[in-house]
C-alpha positions in Angstrom: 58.4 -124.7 -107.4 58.6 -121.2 -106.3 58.5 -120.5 -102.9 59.0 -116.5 -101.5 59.7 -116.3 -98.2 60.3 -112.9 -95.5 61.1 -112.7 -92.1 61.7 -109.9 -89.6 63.6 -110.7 -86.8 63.3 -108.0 -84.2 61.4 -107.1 -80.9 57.7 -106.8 -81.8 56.2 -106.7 -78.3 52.5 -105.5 -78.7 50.0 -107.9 -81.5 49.8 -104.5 -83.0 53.1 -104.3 -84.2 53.2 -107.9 -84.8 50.1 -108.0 -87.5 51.7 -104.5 -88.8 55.2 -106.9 -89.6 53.0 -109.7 -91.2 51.1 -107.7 -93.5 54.2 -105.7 -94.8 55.8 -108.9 -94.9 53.3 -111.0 -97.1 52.7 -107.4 -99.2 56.9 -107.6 -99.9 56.6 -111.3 -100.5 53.3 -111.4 -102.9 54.9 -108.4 -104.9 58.5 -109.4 -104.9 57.9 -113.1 -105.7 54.7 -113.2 -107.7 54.8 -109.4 -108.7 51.3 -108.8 -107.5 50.0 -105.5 -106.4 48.6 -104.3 -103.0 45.1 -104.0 -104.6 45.6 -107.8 -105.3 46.6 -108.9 -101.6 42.7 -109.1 -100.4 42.4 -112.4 -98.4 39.8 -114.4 -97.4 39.2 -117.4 -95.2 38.5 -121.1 -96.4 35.5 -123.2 -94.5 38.6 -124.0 -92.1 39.9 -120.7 -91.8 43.0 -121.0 -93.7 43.4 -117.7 -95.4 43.9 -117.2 -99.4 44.5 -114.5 -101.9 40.8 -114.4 -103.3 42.1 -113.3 -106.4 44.5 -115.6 -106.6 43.4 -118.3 -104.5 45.7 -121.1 -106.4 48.7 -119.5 -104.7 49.2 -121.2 -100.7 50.4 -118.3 -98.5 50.7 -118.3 -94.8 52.2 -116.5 -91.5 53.2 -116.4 -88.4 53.9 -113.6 -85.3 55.6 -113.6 -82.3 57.3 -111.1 -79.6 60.8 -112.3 -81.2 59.5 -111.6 -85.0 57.6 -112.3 -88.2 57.3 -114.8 -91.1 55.1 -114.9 -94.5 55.4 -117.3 -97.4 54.3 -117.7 -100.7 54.4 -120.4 -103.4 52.4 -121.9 -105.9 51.8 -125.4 -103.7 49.9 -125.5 -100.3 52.4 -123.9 -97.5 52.1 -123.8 -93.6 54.6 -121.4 -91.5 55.1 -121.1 -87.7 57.3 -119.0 -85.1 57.8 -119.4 -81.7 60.0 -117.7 -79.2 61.6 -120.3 -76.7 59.9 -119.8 -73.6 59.1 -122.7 -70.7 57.6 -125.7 -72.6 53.5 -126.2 -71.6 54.1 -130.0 -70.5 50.3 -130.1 -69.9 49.5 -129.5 -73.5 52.2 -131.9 -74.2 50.6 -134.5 -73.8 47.6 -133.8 -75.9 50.0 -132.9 -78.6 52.9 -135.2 -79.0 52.9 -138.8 -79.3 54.6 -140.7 -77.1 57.8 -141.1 -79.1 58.2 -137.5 -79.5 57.8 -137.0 -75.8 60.3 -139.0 -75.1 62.7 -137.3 -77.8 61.9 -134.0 -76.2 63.0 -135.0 -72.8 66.4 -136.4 -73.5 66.7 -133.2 -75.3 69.8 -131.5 -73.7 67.2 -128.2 -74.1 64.2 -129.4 -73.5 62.1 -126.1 -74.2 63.9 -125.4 -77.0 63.3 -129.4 -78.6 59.1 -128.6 -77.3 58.8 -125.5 -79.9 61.1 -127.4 -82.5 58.3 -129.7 -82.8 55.5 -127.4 -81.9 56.4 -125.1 -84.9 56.7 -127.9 -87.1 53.4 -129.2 -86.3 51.7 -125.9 -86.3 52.8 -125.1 -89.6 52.0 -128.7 -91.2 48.2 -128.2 -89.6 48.9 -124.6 -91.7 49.7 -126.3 -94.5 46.9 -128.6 -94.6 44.0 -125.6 -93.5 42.9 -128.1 -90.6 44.1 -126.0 -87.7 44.4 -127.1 -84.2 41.1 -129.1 -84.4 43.2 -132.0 -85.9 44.2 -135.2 -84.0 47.7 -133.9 -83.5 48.8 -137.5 -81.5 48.4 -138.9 -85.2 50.9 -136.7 -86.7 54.9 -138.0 -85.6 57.4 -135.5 -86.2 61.3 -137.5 -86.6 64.3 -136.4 -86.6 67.4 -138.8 -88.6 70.4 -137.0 -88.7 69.3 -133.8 -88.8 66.6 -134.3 -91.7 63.4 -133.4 -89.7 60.4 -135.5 -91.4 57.0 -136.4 -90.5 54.8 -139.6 -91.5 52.7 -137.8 -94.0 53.0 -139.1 -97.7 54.0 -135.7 -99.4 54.8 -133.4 -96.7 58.1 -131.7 -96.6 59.6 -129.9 -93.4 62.2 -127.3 -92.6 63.0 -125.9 -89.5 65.2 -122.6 -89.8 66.4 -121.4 -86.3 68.3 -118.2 -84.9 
């Protein structure tokens, strides 16, 4: 499996300049990776609204934007990506999004904030992944971490968290 991914980290502090970062992001990852041109980069948007190359819809892309910076990826399987930039943790939302368990992880967290978008991002970019967005039962989904190998009860499903 091939997988092609870019990331920009730098202060991007208007959505203008954030889309402008994605875009020349997933251009640079689509042409260095799959060596496809600009003209072949058109996307469209499934029933869900995940997004796909429509030329080339058996390839999964996704990508993400934030103040701090930028992500796309590519690859030939089904791929969800997220950024975040650690801010104050929404405890209200919280508790619509994590199960128990993880709530409990996050709060004997030595940086609580900082454990909230660990397993926001990895959430967000399964529900990526899958094209079911934010409209999935996300108390059903249980993010673990065993000794650093972050996992989540989903036959299939790999995770990585890369962090800065």
């Amino acid at each position: 499996m091939n997988v092609f991914l870019a990331a920009r980290a730098a202060s991007l502090p208007t959505e203008v300049e954030q889309r402008r970062a994605v875009q020349e992001l997933l251009t640079l990852v689509l042409e260095w990776g799959f060596g496809l041109p600009r003209c072949d980069c058109e996307l469209g948007r499934n029933e869900s609204g995940k997004p796909f190359l429509t030329r080339h819809p058996e390839l999964g892309i996704s990508w993400s934007h934030c103040a701090a910076g930028a992500v796309a990826v590519a690859t030939e399987h089904s791929v969800g990506v997220d950024i975040e930039q650690i801010r104050p943790g929404n405890w209200f939302a919280a508790n619509r999004m994590f199960t128990e368990t993880e709530q409990r992880h996050i709060q004997r967290s030595p940086d609580v904030d900082r454990e909230f978008f660990r397993l926001w991002t990895l959430k967000e970019s399964y529900l990526k992944a899958i094209g079911s967005g934010l409209s999935y039962p996300l108390q059903t989904l249980e993010i673990t971490n065993v000794s650093g190998q972050w996992g989540i009860d989903q036959p299939h499903a790999q995770l990585h968290l890369w962090e800065e």
